[in-house]
SERO-4910 file (N, C-alpha, C, O; in steps of 0.05 Angstrom, whole numbers):
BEGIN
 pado doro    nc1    nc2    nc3   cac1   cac2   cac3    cc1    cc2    cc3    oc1    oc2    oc3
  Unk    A    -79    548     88    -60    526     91    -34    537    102    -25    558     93
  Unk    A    -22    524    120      0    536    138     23    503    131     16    480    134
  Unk    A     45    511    124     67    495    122     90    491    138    110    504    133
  Unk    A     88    473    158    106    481    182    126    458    183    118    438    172
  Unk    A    153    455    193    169    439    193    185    442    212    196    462    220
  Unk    A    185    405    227    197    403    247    215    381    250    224    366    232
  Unk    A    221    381    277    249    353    281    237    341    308    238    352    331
  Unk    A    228    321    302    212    304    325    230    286    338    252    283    330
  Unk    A    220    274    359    239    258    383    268    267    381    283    248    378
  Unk    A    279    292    381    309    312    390    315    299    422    301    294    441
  Unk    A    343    298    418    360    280    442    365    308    465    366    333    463
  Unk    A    366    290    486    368    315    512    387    332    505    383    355    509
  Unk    A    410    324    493    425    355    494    426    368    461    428    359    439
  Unk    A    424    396    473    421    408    441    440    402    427    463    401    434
  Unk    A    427    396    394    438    383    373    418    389    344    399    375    335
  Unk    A    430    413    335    408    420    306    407    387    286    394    387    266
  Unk    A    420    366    293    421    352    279    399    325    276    390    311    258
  Unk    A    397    327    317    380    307    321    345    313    310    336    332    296
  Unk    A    330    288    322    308    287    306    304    282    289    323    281    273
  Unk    A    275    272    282    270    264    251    257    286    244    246    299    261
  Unk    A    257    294    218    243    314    205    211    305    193    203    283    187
  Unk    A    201    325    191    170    315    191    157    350    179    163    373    187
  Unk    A    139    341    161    121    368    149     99    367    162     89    345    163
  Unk    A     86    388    176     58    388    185     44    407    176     43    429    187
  Unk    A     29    400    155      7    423    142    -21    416    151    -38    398    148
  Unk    A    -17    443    163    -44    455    176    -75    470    159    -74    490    146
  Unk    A    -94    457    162   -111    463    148   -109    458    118   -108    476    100
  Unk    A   -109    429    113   -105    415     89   -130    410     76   -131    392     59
  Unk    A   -156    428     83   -179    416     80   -182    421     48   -199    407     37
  Unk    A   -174    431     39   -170    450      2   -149    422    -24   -149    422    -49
  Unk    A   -134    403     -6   -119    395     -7   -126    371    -30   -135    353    -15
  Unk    A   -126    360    -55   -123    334    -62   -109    318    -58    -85    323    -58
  Unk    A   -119    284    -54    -90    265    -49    -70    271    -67    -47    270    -58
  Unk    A    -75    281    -95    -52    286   -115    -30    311   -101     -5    310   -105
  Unk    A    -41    329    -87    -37    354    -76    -15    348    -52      7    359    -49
  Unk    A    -26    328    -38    -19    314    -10     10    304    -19     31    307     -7
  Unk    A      4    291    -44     30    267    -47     57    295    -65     81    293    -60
  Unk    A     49    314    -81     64    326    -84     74    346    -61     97    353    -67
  Unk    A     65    358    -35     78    366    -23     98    354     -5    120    364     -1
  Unk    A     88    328      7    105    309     13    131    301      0    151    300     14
  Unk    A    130    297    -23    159    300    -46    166    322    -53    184    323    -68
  Unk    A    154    346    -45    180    367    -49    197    371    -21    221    375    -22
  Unk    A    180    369      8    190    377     38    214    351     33    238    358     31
  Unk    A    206    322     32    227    301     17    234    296     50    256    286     57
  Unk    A    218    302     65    219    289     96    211    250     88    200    238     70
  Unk    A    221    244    110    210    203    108    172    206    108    159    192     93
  Unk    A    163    222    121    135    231    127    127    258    126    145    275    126
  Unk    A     98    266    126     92    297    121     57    287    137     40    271    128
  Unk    A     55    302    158     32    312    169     12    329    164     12    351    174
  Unk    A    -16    317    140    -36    342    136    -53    334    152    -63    312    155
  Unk    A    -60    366    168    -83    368    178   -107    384    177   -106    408    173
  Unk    A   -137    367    182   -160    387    168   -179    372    200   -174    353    216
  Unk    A   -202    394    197   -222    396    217   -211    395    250   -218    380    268
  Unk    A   -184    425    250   -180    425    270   -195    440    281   -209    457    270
  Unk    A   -193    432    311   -206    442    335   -189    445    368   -166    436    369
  Unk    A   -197    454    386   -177    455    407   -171    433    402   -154    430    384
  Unk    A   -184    406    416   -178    386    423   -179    361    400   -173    338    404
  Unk    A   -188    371    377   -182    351    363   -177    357    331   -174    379    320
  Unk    A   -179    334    320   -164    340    294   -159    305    282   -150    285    293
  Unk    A   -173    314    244   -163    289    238   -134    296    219   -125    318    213
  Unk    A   -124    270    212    -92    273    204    -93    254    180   -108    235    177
  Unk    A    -75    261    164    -68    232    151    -38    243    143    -32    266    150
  Unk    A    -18    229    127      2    219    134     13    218    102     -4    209     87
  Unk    A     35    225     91     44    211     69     70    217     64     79    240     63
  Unk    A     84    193     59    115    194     49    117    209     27     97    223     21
  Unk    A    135    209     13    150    217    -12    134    195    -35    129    206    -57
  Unk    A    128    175    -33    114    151    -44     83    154    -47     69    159    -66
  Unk    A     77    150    -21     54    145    -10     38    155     11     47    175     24
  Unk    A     10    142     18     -2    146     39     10    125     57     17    104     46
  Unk    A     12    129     81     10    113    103     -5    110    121    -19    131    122
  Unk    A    -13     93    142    -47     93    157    -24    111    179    -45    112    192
  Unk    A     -7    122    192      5    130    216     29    130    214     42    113    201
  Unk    A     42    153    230     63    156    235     74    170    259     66    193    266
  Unk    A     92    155    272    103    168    313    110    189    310     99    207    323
  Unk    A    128    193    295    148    225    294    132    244    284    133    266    295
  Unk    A    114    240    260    101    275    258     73    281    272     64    304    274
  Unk    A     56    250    286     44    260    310     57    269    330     44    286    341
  Unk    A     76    265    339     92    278    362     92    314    356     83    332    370
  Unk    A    108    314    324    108    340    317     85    356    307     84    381    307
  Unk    A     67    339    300     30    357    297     23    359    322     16    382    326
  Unk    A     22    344    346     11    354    375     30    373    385     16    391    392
  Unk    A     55    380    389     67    402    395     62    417    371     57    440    379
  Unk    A     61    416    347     53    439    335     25    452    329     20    471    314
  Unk    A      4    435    351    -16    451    348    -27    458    372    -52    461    374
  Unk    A     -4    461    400     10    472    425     16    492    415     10    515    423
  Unk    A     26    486    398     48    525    398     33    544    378     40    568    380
  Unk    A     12    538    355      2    554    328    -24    547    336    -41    561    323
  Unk    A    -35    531    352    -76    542    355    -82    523    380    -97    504    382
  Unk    A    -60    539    404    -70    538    427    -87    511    438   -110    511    448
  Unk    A    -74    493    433    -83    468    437    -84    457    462    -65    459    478
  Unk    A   -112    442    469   -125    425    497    -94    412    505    -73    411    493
  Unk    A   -101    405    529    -72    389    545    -75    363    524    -56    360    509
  Unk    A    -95    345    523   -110    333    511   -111    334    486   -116    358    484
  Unk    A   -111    328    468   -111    324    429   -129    295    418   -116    276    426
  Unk    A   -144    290    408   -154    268    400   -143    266    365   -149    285    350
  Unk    A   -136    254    359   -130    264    327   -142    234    321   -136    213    331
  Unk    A   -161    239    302   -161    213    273   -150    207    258   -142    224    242
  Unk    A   -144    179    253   -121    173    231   -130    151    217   -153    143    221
  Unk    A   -117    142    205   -129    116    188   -129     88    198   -142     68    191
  Unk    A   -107     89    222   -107     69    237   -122     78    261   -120     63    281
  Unk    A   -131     93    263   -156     89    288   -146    115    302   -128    127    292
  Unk    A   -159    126    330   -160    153    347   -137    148    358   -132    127    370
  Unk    A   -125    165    357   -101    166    376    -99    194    393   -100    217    384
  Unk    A    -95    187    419    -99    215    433    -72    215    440    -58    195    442
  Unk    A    -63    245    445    -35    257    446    -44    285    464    -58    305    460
  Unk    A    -24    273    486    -14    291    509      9    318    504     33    320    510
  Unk    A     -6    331    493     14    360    481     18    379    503      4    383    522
  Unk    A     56    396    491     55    413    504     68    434    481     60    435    457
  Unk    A     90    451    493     86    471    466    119    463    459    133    478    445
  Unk    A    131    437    473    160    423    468    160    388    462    179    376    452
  Unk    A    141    378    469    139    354    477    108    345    464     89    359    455
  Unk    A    111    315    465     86    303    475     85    275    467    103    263    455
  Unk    A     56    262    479     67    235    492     31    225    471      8    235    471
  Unk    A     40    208    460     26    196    437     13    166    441     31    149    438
  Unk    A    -13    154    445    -33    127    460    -34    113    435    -53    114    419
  Unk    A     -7     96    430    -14     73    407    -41     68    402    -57     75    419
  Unk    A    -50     55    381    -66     39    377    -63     20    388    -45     19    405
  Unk    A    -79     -1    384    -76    -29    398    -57    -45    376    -60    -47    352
  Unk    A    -35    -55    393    -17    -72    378    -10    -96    366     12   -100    377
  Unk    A    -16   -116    350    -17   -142    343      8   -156    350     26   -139    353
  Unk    A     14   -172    353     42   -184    351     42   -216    337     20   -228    340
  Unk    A     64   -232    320     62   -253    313     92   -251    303    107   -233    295
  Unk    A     93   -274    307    123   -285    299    131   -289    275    112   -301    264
  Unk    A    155   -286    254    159   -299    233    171   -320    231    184   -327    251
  Unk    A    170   -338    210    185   -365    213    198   -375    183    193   -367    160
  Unk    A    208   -385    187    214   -408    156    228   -378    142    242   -359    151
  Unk    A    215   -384    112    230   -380     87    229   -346     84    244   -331     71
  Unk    A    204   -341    101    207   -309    100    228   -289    114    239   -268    108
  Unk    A    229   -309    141    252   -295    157    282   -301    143    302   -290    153
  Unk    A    285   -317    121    308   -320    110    310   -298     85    330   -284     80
  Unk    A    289   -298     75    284   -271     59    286   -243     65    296   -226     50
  Unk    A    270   -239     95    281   -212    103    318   -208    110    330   -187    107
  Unk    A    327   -230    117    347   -239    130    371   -222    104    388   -204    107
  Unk    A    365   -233     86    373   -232     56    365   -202     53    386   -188     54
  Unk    A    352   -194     51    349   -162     40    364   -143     64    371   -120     60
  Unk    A    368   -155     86    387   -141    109    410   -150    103    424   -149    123
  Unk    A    418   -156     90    450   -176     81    454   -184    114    471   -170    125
  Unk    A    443   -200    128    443   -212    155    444   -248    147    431   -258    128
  Unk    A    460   -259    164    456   -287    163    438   -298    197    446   -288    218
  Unk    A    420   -312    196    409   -324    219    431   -314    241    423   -297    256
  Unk    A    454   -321    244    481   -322    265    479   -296    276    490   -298    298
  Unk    A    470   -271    273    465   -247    271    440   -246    290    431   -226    301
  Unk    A    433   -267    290    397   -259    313    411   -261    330    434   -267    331
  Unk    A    391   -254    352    391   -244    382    376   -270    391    351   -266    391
  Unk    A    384   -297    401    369   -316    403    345   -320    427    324   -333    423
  Unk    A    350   -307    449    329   -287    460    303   -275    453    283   -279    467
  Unk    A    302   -262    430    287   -246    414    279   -259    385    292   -253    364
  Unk    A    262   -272    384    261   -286    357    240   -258    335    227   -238    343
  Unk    A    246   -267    311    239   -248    291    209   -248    296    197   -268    302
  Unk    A    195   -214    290    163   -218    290    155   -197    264    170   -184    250
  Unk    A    124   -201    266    117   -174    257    101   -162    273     86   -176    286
  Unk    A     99   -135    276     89   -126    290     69    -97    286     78    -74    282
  Unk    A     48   -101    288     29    -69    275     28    -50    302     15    -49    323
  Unk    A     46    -36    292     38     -6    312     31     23    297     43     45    298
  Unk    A      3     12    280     -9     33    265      0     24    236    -15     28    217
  Unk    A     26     12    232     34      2    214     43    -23    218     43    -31    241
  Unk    A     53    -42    195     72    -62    196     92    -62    202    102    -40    197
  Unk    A    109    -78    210    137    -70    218    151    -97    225    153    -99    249
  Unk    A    160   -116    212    179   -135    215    201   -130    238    210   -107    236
  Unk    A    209   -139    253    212   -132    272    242   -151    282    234   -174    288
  Unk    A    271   -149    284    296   -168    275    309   -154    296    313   -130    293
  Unk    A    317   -168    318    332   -163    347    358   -182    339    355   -206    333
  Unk    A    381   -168    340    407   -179    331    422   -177    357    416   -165    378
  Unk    A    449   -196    348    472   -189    375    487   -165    371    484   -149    352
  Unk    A    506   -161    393    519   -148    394    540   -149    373    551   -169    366
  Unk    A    545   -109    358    561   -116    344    550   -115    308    563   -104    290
  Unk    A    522   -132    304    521   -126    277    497   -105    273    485   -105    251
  Unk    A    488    -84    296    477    -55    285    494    -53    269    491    -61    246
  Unk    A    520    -42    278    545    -22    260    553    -21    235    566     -5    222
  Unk    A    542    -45    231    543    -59    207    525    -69    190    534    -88    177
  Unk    A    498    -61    185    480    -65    178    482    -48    154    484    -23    155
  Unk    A    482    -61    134    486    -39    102    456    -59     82    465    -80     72
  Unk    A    442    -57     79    414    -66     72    416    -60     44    425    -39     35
  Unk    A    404    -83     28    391    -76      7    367    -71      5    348    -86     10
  Unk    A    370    -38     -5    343    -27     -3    323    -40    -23    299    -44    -17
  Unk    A    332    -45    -44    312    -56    -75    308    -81    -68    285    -87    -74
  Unk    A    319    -97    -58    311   -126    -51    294   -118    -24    272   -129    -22
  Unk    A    299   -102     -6    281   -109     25    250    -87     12    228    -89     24
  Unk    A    251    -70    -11    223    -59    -23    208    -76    -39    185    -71    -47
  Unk    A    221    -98    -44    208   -109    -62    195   -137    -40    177   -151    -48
  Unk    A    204   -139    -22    191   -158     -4    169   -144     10    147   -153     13
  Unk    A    180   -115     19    160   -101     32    134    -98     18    113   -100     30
  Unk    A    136    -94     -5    113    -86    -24     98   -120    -30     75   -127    -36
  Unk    A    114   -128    -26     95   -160    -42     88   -169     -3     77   -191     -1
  Unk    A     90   -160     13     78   -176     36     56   -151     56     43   -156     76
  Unk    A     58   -131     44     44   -108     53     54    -93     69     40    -74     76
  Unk    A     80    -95     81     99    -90    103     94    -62     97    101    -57     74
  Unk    A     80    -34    114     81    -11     99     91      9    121     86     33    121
  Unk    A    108     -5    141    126      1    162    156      9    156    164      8    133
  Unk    A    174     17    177    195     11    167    205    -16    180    189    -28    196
  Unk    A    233    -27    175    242    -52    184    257    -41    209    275    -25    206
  Unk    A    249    -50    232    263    -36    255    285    -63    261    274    -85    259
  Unk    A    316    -64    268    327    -72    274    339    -65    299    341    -42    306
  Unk    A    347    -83    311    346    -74    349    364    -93    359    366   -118    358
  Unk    A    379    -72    369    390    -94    388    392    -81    429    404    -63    438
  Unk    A    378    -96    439    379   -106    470    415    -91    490    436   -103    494
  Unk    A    406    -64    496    437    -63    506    432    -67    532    452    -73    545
  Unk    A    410    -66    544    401    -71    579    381    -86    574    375    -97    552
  Unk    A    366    -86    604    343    -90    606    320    -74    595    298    -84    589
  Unk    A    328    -42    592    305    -31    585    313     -4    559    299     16    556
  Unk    A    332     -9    546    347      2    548    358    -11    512    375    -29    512
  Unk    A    350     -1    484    345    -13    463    369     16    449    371     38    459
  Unk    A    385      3    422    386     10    400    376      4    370    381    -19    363
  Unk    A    364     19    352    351      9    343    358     21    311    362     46    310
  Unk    A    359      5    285    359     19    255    338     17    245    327     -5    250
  Unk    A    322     33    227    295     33    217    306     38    180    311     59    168
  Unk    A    307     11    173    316     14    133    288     20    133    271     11    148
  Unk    A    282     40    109    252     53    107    249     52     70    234     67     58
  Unk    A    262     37     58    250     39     34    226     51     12    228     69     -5
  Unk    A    208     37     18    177     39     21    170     68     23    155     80      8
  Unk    A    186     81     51    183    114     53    197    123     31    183    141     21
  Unk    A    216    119     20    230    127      3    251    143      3    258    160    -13
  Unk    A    265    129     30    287    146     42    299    115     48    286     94     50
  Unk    A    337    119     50    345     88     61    343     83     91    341     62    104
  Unk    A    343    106     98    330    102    139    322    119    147    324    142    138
  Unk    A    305    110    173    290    133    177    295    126    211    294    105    224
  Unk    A    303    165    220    323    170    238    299    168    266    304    173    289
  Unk    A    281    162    260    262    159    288    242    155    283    230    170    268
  Unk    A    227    128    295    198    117    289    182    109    312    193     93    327
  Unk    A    159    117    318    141    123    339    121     97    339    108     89    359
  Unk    A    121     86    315    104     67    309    120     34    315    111     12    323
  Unk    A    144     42    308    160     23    314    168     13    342    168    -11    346
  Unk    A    176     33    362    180     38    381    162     21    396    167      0    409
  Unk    A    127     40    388    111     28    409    108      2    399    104    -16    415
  Unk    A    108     -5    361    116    -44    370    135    -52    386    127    -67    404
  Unk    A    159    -48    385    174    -56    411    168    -61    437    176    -79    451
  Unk    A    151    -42    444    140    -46    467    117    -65    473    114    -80    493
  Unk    A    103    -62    455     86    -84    454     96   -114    446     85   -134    453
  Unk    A    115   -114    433    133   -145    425    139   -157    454    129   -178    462
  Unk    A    160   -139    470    175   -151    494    153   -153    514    161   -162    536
  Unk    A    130   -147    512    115   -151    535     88   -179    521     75   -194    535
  Unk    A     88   -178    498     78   -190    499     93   -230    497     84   -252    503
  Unk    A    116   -220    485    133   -254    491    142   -258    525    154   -277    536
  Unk    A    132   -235    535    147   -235    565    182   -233    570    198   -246    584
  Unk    A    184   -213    555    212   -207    548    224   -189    563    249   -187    564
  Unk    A    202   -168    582    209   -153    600    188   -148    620    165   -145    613
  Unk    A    197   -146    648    179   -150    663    170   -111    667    185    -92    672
  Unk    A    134   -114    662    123    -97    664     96    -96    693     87   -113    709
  Unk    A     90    -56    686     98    -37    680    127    -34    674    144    -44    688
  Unk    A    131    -24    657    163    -11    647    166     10    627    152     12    607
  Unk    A    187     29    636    197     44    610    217     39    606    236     33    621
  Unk    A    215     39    565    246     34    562    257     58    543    239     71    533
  Unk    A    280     67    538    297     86    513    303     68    498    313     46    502
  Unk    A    295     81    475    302     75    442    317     98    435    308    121    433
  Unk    A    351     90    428    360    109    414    365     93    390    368     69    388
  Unk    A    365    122    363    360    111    338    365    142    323    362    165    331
  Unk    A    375    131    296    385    157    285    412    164    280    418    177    260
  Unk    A    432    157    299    455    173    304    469    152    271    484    165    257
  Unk    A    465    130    264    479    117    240    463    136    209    470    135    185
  Unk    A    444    149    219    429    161    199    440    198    197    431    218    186
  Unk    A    454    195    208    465    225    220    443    244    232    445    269    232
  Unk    A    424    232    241    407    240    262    387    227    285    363    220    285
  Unk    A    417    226    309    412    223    325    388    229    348    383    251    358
  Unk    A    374    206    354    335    212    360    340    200    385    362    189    389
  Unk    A    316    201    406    308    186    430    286    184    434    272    204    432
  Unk    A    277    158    441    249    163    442    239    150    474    259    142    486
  Unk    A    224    148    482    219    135    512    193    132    508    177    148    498
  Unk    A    187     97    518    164     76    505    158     72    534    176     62    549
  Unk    A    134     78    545    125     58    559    110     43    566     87     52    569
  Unk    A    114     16    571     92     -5    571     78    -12    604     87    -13    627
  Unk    A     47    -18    591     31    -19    614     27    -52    621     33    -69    605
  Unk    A     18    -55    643     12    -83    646     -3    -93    615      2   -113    601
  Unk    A    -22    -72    612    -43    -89    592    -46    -58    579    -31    -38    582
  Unk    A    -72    -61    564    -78    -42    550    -52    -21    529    -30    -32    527
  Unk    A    -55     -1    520    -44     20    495    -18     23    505    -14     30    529
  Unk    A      8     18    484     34     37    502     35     61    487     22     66    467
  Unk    A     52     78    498     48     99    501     90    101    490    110     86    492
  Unk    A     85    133    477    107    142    471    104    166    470     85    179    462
  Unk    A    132    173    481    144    208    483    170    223    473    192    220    481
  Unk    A    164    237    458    186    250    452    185    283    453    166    298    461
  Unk    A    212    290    442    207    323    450    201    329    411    203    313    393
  Unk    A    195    360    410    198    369    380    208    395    376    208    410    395
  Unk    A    215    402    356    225    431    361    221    437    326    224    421    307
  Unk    A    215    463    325    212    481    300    235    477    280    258    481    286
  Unk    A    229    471    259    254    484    244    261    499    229    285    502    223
***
């Protein structure tokens, strides 16, 4: 078993700060879920990457917060395919298994570019969107009327709240009230909050409760719901790539770059680096 730790989706210019942090243990095959969930809460990353039945090109994964298991996560596949680029000489190509289904990842020994699952999308309405509304200390006035509230699975759940200009900065969440919604509706995502500064071109806060952290500085899963949300309300005209920056209110500043296809899997890329 090899214990490695990294900082996934890092912004173009160097910054030991950026990135999300992420554990990737290699050769977890010895490993119990009890085993799994205590290494995860000592690294005390939002997520922790074990991996067993690697091979060049493939490898299955699973995933767990400080809390829990999770079916997937963007930032420490980004940092398990570059980290198994740089420690066991890995295919251009990576197939990894996860609990939400195969996901193949375009590695290199800095980078790599990660094939969502297939993405659901559905809208929220009524008494729940006043509830999430409520655990974001947000009033309706605060939406982005453009962008109406969804949920969205990109490997996970993810409630999904596009605001105006102006109330990112200000987004101070109750974490015990938005866990206790999360947990009673299955939400096992984080809550991505976004706001629209272009056309293609997103900032975004991820309150992560559930992970067991109050935010979480870069999400891959989230992202590629985004991308799948705006294309599927017809919110942006595709093919398109867009930037997600996210992090910098978390004191770690992330980037991530989503891009969506006419149809079929989007796709996300970020860089990773050792720590």
């Amino acid at each position: 078993m090899e214990i490695l730790r990294y900082r996934a989706f890092t912004t173009v210019e160097p910054d030991e700060r950026s990135g999300n942090p992420a554990g990737v243990v290699m050769d977890a095959e010895e490993l119990s879920d009890a085993d799994m969930r205590r290494i995860a809460a000592e690294l005390g990353f939002s997520e922790t990457a074990f991996l067993t039945a690697i091979e060049q090109d493939a490898a299955r994964v699973r995933y767990f917060t400080p809390r829990a298991e999770i079916a997937f996560c963007g930032h420490a596949t980004i940092a398990s395919g570059v980290a198994l680029a740089r420690h066991r000489d890995a295919a251009p190509v990576v197939r990894l298994t996860t609990n939400a289904g195969l996901v193949p990842v375009e590695v290199t020994t800095d980078r790599a570019t990660l094939v969502a699952v297939d993405t659901e999308v559905e809208e929220l309405h009524g008494d729940l969107v006043d509830q999430l509304l409520a655990a974001l200390r947000l009033d309706r006035e605060a939406l982005d009327p453009l962008l109406p509230p969804a949920l969205v699975h990109g490997g996970n759940l993810h409630p999904l709240v596009a605001v105006r200009p102006g109330v990112l900065g200000r987004l101070d969440h109750d974490a015990e009230a938005l866990l206790r919604l999360q947990d009673r509706e299955g939400w096992d995502g984080t809550v991505p909050v976004v706001h629209r500064m272009s056309e293609t071109h997103f900032a975004s806060r991820n309150p992560f409760p559930r992970g067991g952290i109050r935010e979480d500085p870069a999400t891959g899963s989230a992202a590629a719901g985004l991308g799948a949300y705006l294309r599927a309300g017809g919110h942006v005209d595709v093919p398109t790539v867009l930037t997600v920056e996210q992090g910098a209110d978390a004191g770690r500043p992330s980037s991530l770059v989503v891009e969506v296809p006419r149809d079929g899997r989007v796709r996300v890329t970020g860089t990773a680096e050792e720590m």
